[in-house]
ZARO-985013 format. One line per 5 residues: number of its first residue (from 0); their letters; for each residue x, y, z of N, C-alpha, C. Coordinates in nm, 2 decimals, decimal comma. Atoms other than C-alpha are relative to their C-alpha. Layout:
residues N
NUM	A	X Y Z X Y Z X Y Z; ...
This chain:
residues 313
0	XXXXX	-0,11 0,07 -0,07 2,14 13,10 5,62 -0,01 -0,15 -0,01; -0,04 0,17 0,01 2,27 12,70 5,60 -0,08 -0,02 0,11; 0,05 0,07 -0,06 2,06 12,48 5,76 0,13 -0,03 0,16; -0,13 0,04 -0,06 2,30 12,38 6,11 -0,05 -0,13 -0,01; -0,04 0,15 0,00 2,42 12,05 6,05 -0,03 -0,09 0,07
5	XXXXX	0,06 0,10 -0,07 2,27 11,74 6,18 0,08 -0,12 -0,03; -0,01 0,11 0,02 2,51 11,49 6,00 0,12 -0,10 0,08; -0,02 0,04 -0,14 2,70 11,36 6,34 -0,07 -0,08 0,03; 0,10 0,07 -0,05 2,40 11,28 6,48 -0,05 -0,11 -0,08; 0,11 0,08 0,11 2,24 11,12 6,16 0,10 -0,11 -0,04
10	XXXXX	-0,11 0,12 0,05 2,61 10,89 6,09 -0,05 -0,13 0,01; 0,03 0,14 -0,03 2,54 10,53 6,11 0,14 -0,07 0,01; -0,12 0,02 -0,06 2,82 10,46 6,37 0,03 -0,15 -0,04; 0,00 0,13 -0,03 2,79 10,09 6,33 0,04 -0,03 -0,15; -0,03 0,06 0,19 2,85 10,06 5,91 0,15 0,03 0,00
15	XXXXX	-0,16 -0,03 0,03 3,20 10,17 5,98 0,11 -0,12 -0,04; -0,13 0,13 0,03 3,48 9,91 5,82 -0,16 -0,10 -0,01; 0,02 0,11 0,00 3,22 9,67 5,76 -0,04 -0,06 -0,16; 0,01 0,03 0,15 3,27 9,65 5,38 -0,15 0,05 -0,09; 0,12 -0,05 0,03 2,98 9,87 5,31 0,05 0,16 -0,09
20	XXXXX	-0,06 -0,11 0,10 3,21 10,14 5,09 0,03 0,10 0,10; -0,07 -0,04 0,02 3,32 10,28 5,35 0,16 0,03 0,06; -0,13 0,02 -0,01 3,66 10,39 5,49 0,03 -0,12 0,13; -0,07 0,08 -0,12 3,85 10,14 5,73 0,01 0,03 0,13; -0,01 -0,06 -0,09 3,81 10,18 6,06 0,12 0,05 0,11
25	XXXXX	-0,10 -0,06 -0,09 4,14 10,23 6,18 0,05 0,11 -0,11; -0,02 -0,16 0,03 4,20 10,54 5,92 -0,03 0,12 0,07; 0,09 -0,15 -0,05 4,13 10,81 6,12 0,03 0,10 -0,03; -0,09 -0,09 0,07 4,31 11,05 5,93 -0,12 0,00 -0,14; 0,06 0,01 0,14 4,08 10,96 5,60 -0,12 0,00 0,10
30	XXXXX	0,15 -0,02 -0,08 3,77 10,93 5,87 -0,03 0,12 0,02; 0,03 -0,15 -0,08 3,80 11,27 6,00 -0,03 0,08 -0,16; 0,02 -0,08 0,12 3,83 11,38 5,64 -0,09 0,02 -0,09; 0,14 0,06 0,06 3,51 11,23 5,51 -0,06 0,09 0,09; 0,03 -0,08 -0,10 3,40 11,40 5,85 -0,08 0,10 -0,04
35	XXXXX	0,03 -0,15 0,00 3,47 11,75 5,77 -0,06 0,04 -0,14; 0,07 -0,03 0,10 3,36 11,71 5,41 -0,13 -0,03 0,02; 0,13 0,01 -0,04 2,99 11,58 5,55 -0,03 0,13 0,04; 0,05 -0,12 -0,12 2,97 11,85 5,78 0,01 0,11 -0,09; 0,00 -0,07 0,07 3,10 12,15 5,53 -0,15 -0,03 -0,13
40	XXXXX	0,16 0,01 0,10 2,79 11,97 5,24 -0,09 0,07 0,09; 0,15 -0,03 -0,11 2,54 11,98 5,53 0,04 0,21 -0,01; -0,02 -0,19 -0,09 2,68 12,39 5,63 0,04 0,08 -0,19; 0,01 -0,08 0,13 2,65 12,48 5,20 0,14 0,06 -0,03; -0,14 0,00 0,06 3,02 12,49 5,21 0,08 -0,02 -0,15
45	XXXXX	-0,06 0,06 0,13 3,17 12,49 4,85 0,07 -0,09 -0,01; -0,13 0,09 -0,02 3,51 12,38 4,92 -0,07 -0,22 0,00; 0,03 0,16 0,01 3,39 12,05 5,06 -0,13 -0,07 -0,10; 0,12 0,06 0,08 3,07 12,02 4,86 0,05 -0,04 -0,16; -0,06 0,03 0,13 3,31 12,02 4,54 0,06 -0,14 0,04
50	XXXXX	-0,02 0,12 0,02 3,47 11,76 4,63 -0,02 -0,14 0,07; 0,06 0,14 0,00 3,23 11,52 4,76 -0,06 -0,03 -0,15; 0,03 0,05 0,12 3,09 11,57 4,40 0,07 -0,09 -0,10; -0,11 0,07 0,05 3,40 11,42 4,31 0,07 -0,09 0,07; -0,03 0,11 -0,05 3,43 11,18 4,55 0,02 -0,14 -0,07
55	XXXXX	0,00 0,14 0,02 3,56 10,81 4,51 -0,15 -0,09 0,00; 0,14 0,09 -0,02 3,23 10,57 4,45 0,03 -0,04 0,12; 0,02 0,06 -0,15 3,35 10,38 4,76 -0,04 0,11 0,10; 0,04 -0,06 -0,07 3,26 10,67 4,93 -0,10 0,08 0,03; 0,18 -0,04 -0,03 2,91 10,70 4,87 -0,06 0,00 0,13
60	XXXXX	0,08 0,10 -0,16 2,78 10,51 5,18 0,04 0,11 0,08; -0,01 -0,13 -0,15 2,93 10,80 5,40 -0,06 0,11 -0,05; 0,08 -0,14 0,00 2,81 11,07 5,24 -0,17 -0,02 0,04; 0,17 0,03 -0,06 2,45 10,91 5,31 0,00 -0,02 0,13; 0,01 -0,02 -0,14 2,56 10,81 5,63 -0,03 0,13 0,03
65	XXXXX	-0,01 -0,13 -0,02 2,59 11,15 5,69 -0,09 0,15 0,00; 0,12 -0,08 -0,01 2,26 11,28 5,59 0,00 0,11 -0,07; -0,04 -0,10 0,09 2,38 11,48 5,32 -0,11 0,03 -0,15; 0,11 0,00 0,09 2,09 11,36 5,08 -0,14 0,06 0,02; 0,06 -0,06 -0,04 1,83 11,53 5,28 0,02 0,16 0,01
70	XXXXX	-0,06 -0,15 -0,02 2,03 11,87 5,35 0,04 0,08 -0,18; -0,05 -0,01 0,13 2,12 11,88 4,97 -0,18 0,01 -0,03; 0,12 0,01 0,07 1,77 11,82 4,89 -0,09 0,18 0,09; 0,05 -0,10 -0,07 1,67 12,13 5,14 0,05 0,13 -0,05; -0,04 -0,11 0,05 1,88 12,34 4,96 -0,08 0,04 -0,14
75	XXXXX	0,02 0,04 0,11 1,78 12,25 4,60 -0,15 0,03 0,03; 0,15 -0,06 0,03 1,38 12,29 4,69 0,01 0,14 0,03; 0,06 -0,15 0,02 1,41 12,66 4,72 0,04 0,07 -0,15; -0,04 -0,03 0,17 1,56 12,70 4,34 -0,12 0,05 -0,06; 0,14 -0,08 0,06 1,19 12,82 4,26 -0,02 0,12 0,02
80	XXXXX	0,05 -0,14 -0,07 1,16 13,13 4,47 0,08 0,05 0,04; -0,10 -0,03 -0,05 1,47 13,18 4,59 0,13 0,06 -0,09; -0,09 0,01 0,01 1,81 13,35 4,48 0,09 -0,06 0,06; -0,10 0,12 -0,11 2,09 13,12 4,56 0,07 0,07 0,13; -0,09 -0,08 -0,13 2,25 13,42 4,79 -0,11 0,01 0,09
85	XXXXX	0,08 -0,01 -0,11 1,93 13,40 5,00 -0,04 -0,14 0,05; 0,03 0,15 -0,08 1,98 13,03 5,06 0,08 0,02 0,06; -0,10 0,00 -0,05 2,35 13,09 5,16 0,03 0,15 0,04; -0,12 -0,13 0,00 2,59 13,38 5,26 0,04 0,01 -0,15; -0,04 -0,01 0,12 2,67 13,54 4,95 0,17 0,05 0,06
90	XXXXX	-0,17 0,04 -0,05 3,06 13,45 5,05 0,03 -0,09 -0,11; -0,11 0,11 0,12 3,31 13,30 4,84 0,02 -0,10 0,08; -0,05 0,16 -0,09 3,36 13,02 5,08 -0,17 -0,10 0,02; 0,16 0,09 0,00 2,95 12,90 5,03 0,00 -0,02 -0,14; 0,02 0,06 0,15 2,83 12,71 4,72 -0,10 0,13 -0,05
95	XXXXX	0,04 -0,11 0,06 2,75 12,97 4,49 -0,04 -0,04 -0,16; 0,06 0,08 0,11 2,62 12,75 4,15 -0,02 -0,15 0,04; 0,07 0,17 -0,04 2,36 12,45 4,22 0,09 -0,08 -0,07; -0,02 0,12 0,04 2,53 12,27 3,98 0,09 -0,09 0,06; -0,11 0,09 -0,05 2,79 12,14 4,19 -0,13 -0,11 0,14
100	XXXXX	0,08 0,02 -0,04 2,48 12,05 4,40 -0,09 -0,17 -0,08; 0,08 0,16 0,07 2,30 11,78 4,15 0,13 -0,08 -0,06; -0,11 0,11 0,01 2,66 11,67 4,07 0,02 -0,06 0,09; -0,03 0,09 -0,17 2,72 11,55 4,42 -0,11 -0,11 -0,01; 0,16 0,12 -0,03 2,34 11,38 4,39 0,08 -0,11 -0,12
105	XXXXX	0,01 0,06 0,10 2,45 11,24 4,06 0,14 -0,12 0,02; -0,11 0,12 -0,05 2,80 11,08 4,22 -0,07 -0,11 0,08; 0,04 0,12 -0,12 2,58 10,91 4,51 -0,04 -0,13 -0,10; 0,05 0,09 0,10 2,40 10,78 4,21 0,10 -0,11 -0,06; -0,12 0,11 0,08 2,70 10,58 4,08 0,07 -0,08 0,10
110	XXXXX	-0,09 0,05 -0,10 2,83 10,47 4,40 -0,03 -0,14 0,04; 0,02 0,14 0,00 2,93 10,16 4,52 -0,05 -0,07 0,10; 0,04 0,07 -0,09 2,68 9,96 4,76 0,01 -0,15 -0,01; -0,07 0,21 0,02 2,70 9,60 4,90 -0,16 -0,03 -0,10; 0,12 0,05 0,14 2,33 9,55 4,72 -0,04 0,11 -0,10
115	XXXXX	0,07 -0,07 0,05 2,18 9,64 4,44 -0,12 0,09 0,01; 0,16 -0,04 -0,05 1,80 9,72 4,58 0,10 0,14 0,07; -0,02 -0,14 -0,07 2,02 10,02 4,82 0,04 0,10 -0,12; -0,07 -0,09 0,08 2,15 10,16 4,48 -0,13 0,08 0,00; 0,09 0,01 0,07 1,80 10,14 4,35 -0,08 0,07 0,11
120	XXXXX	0,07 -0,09 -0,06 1,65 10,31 4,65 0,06 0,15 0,05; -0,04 -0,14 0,02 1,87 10,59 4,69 -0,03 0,09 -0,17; 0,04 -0,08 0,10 1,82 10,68 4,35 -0,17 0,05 -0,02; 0,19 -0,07 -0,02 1,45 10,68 4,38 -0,03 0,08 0,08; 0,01 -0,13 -0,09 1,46 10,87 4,68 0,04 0,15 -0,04
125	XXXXX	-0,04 -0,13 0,11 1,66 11,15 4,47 -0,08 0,04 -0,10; 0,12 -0,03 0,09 1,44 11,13 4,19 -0,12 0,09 0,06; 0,08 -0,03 -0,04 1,12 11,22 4,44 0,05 0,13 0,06; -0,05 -0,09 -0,06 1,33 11,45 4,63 0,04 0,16 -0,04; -0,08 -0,14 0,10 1,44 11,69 4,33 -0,15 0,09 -0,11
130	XXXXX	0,15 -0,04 0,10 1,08 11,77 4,18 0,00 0,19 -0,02; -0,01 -0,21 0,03 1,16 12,19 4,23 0,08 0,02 -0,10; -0,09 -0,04 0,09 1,46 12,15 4,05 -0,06 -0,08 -0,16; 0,08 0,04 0,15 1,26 11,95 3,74 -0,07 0,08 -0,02; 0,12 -0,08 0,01 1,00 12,20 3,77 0,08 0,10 -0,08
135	XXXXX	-0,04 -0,15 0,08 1,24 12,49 3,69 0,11 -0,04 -0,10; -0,10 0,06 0,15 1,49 12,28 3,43 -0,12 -0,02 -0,11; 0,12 0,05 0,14 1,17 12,18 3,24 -0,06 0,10 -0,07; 0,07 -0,09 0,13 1,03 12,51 3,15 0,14 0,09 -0,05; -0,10 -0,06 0,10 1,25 12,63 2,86 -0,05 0,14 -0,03
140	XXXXX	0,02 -0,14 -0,01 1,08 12,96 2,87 0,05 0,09 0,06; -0,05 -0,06 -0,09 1,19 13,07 3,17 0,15 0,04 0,02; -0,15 0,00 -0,02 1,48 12,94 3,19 0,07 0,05 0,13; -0,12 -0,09 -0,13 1,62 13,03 3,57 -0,01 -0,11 0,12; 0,04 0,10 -0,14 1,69 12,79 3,85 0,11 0,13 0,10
145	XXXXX	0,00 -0,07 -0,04 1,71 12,99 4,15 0,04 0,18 -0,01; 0,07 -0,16 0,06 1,57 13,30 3,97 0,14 0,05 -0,10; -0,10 -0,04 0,10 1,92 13,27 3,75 -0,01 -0,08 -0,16; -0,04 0,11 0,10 1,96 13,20 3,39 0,10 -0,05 -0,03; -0,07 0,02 -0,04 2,28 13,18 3,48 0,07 -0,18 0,06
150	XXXXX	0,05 0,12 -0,05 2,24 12,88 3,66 -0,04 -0,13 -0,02; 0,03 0,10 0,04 2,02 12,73 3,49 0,10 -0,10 -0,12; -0,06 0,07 0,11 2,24 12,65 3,19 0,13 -0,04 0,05; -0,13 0,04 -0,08 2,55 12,59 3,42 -0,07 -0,13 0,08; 0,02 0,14 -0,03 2,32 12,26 3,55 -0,02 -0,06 -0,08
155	XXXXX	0,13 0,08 0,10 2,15 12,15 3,22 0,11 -0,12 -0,02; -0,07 0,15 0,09 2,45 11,91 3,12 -0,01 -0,12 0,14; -0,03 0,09 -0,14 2,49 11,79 3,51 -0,15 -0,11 0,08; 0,18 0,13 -0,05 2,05 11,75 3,52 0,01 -0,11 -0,09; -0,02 0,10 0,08 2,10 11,57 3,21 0,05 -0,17 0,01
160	XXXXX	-0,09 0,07 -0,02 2,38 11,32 3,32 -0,10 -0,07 0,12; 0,04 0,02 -0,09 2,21 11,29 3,63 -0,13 -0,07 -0,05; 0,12 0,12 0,09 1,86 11,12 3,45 0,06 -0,04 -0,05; 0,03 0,13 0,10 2,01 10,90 3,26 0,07 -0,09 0,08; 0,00 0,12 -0,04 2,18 10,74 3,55 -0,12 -0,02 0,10
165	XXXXX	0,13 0,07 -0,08 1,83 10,75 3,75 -0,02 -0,04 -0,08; 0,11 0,10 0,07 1,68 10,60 3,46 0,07 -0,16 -0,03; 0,00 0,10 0,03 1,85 10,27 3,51 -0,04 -0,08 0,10; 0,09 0,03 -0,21 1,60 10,23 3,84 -0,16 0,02 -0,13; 0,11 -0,04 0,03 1,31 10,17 3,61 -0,14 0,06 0,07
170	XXXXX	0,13 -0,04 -0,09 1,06 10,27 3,89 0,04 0,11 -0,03; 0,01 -0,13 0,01 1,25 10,60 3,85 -0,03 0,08 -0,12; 0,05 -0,03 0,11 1,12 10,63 3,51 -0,15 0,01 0,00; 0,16 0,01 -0,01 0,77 10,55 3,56 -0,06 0,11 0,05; 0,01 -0,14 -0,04 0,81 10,85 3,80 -0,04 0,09 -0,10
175	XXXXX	-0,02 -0,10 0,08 0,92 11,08 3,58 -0,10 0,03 -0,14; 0,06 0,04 0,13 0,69 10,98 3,27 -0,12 0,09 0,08; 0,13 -0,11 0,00 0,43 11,18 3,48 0,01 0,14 0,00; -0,11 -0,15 0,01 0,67 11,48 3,45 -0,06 0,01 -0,14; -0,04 -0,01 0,12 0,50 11,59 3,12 0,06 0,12 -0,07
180	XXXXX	-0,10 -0,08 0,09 0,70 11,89 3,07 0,14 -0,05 0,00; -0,14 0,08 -0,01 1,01 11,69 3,18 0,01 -0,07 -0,09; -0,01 0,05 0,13 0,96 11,45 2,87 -0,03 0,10 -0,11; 0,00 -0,10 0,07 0,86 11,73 2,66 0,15 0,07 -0,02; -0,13 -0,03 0,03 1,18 11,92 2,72 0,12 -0,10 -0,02
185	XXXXX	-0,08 0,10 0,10 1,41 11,60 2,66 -0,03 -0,03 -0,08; 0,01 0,05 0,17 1,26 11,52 2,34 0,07 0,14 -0,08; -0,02 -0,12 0,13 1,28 11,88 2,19 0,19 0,06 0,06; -0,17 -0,11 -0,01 1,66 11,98 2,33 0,06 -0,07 -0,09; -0,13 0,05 0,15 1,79 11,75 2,03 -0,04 0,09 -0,11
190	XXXXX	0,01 -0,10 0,09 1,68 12,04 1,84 0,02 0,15 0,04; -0,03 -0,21 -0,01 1,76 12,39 2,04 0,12 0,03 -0,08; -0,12 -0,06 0,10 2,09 12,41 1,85 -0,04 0,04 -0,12; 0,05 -0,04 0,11 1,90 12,42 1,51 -0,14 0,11 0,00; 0,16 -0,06 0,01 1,54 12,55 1,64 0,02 0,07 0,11
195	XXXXX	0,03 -0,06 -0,12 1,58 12,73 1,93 0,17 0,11 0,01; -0,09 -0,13 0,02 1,84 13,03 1,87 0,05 0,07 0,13; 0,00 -0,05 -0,15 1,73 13,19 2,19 0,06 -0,08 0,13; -0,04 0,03 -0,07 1,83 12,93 2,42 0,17 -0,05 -0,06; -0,18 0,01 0,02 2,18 12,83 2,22 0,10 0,16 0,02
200	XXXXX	-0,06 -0,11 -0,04 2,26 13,19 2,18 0,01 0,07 0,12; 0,00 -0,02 -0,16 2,21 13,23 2,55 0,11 -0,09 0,06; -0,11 0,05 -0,10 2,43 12,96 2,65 0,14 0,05 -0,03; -0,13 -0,06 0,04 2,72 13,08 2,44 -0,01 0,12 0,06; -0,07 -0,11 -0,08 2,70 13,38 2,63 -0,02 0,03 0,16
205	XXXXX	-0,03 0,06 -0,13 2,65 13,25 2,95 0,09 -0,09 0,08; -0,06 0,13 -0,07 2,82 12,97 3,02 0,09 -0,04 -0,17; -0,10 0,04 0,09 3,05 12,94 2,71 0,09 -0,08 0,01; -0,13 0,10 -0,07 3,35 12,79 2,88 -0,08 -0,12 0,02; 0,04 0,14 0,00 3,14 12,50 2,88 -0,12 -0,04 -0,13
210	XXXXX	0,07 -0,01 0,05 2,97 12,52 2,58 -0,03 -0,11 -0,09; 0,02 0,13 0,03 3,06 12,16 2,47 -0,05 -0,09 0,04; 0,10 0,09 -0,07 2,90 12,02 2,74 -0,14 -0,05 -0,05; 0,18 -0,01 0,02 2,56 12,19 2,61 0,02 -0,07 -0,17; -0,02 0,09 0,11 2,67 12,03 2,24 -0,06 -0,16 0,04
215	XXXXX	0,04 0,15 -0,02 2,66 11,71 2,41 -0,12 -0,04 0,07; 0,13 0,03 -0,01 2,33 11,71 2,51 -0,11 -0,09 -0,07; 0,08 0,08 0,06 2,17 11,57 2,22 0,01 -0,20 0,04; -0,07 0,16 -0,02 2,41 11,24 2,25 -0,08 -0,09 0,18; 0,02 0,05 -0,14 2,28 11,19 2,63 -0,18 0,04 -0,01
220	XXXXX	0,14 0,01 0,00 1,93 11,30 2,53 -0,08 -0,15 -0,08; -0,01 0,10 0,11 1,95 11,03 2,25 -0,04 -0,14 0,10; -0,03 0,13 -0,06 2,05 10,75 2,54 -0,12 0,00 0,10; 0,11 -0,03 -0,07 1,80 10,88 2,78 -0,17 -0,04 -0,07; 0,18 0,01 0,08 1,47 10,87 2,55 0,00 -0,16 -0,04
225	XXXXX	-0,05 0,16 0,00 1,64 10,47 2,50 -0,08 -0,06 0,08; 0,01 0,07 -0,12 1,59 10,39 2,84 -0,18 0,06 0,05; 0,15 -0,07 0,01 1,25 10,60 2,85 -0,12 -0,13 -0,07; 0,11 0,10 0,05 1,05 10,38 2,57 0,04 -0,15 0,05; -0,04 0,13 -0,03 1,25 10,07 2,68 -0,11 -0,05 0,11
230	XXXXX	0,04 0,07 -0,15 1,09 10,08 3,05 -0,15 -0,01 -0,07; 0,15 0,01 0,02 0,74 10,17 2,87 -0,06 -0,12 -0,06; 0,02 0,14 0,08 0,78 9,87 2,65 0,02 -0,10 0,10; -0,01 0,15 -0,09 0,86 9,62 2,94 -0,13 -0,06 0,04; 0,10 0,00 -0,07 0,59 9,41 3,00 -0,02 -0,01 0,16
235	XXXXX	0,08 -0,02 -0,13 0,41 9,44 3,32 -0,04 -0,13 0,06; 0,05 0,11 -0,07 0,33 9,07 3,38 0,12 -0,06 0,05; -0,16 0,09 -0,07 0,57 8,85 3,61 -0,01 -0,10 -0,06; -0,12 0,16 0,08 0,56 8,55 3,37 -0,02 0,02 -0,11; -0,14 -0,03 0,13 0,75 8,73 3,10 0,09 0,05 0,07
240	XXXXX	-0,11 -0,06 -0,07 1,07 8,80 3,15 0,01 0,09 0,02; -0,04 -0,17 -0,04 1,22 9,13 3,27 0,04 0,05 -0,12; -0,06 -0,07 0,09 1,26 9,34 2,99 -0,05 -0,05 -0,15; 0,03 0,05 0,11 1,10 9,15 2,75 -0,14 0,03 -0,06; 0,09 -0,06 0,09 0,88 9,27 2,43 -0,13 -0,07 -0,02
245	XXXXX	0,11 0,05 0,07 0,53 9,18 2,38 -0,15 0,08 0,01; 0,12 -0,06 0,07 0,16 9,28 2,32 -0,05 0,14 0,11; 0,04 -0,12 -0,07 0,10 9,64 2,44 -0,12 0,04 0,09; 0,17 -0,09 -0,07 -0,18 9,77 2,69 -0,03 0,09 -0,06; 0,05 -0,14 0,10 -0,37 10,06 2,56 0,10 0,11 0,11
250	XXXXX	-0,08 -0,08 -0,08 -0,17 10,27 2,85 0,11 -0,01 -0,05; -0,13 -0,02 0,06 0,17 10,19 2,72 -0,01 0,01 -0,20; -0,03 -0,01 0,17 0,08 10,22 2,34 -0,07 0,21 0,00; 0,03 -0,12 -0,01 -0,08 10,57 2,44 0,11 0,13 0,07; -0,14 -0,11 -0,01 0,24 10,72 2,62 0,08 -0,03 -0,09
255	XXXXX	-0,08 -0,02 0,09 0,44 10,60 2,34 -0,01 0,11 -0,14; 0,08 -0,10 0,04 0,19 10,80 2,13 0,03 0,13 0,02; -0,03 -0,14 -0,04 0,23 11,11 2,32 0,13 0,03 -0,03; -0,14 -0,06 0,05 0,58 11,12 2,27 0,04 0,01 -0,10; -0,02 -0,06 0,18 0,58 11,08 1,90 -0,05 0,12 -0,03
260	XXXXX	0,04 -0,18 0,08 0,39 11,41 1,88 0,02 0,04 0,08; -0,05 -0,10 -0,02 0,56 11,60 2,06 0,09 0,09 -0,06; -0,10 -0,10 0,15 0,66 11,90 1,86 0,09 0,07 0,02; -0,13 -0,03 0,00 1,02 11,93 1,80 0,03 0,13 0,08; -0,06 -0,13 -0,10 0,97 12,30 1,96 -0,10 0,03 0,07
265	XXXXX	0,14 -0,03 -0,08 0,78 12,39 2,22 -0,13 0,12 -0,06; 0,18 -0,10 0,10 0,40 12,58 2,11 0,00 0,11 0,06; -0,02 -0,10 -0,08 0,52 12,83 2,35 0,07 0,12 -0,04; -0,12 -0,07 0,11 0,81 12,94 2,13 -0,07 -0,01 -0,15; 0,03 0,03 0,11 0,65 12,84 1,79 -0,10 -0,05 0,01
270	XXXXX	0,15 0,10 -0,04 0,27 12,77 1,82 0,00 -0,06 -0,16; 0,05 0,03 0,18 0,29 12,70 1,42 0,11 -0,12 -0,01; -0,12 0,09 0,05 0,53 12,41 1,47 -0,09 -0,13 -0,04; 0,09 0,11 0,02 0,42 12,09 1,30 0,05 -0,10 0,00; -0,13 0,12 0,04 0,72 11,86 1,31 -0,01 -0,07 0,13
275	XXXXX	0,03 0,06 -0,11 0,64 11,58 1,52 0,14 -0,07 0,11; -0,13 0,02 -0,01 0,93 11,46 1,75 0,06 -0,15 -0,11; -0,02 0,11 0,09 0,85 11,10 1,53 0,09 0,01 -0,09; -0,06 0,00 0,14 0,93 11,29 1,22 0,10 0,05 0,01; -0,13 -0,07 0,01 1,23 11,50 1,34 0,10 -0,14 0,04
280	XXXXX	-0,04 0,10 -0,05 1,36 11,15 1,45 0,08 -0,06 -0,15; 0,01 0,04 0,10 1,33 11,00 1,13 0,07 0,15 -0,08; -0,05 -0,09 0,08 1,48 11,30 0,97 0,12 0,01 0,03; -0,13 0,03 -0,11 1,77 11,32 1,20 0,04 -0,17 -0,03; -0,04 0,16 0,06 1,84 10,91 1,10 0,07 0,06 -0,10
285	XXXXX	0,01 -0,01 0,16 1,85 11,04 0,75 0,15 0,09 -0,02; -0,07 -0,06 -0,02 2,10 11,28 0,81 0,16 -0,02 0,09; -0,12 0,02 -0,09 2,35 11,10 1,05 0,09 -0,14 -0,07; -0,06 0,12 0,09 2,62 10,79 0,87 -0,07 -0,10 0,06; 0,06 0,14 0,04 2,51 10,51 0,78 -0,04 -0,11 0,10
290	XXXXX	0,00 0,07 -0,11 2,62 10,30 1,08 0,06 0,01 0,07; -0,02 -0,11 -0,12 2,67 10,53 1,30 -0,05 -0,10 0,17; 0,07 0,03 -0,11 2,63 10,46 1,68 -0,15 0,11 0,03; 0,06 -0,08 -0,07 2,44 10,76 1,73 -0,16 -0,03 -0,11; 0,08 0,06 0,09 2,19 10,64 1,38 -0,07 -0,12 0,02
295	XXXXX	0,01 0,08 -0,09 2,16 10,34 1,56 -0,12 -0,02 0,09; 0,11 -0,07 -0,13 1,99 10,45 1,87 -0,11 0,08 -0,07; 0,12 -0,07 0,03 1,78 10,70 1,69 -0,11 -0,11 -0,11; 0,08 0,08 0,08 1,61 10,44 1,44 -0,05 -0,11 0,14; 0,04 0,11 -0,15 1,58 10,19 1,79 -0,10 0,08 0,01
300	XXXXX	0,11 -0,09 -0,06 1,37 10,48 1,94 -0,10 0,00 -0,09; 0,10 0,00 0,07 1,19 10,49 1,66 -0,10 -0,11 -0,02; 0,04 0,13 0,01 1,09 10,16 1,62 -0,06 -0,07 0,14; 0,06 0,00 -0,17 0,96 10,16 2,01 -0,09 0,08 -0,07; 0,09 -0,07 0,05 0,76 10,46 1,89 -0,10 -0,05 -0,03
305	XXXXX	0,11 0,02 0,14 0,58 10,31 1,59 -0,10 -0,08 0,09; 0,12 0,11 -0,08 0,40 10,03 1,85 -0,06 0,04 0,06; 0,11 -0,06 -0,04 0,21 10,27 1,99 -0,08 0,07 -0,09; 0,11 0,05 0,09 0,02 10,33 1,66 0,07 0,04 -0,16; -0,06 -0,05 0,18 0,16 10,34 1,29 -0,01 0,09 -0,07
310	XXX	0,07 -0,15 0,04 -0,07 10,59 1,22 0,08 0,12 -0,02; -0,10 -0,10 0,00 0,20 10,84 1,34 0,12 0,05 -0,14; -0,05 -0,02 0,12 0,36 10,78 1,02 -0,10 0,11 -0,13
């Protein structure tokens, strides 16, 4: 059964109208409405839970008022052990696919605060908060969040979307970099279409009606693995600039390492695989136009790569 609702009590009566994203305080008509869509998230309601995922950015700040990032996060840690109809009523009127679940997380992510630093700590907070549901997106064996495979492949484009806008919170990368099946599985999904049969031919018949999404996977894995070696490359000293390139520690030339050999398929699926993700990189360049955006980015990544040791060539 749904958690009962706490997000009343948890509002932050005092942020109202004061140009903090959210509504005006003489709407009471659009107040009440924000209201009942808080209160339906918190109570595993679909209806409203769809469309806070699709909420206005200005109307981030209430859905946090509202304490919906904790109640969302209480749903989402049972995706390991749990069928989703034993988190909820199995009713048509209760959320019945997480994905609308990490979409909602993934709007707060975009939303519009008066500072930056609150962007940057809500997203961290979500990052730490979602570790069950990385746990069961990352093994490509399995394949089941909340014991569906169903499920699983009806979130992969929404987990996807969702990291690459935590990864513009570099602390929330640093995290993640200790996720090593979670870098594992974004390196190798730019090859389940060609190497991995079992999971494409599963999503075409699971989740088909969205089967462009899982196409576009590689393109948002591409941007993602960007922002990955970028933060690894940043130095670490406060007098160089933010973001700026220079002489590597043995710690950042050894995780750039690790991720050049990681092989294209998991050893799980193919213990005989030899193709490093370096070389499928470089092979994939080879294969995409000339000056291409997407040829582009994959020679960048590469060239982050190589400074963690040449050798890999």
């Amino acid at each position: 059964m749904p958690p009962k609702s706490s997000s009343k009590k948890k509002r932050n009566k005092g942020n109202k109208g004061k140009g903090n994203g959210s509504l005006p305080k003489n709407d009471k008509n659009a107040e009440r409405k924000i209201e009942d869509v808080v209160d339906g998230v918190c109570n595993g309601l679909k209806s409203p839970t769809t469309t806070a995922a699709n909420m206005g950015r200005e109307n981030s700040i209430r859905l946090i008022d509202g304490g919906v990032i904790p109640m969302v996060f209480g749903f989402l840690k049972q995706c390991r052990d749990k069928k989703i109809q034993e988190v909820l009523p199995n009713d048509t009127k209760y959320v019945n696919d997480p994905n609308v679940w990490i979409a909602l997380l993934n709007n707060i992510c975009i939303g519009d605060y008066p500072r930056k630093d609150e962007l940057d700590t809500y997203r961290l907070q979500i990052a730490e908060g979602i570790d069950e549901v990385v746990a069961c997106m990352s093994n490509q064996d399995e394949r089941k969040l909340f014991k569906s495979k169903k499920h699983w492949h009806s979130s992969l484009h929404s987990f996807f979307a969702l990291f690459l806008v935590l990864g513009r919170n570099n602390a929330t990368i640093k995290i993640m970099l200790k996720q090593e099946k979670w870098i594992e599985m974004i390196a190798q999904s730019l090859w389940w279409r060609e190497e991995r049969p079992d999971i494409f031919e599963e999503a075409k018949r699971l989740n088909n009606q969205e089967i462009g999404k899982f196409l576009q996977l590689p393109f948002i894995t591409c941007a993602l693995m960007e922002l990955i070696v970028n933060v690894i490359c940043q130095a670490e000293s406060d007098d160089i600039a933010d973001g700026e390139l220079y002489c590597l520690n043995q710690n950042q030339k050894s995780q750039l390492k690790a991720i050049a050999q990681i092989p294209i398929v998991s050893h799980s699926y193919d213990p005989n695989c030899s193709v490093s993700f370096m070389v499928g990189l470089i092979r994939l360049a080879k294969s995409q136009p000339g000056k291409s955006d997407e040829r582009e980015k994959t020679l960048y990544i590469v060239s982050r790569l190589v400074m963690g040791d040449v050798s890999i060539f």
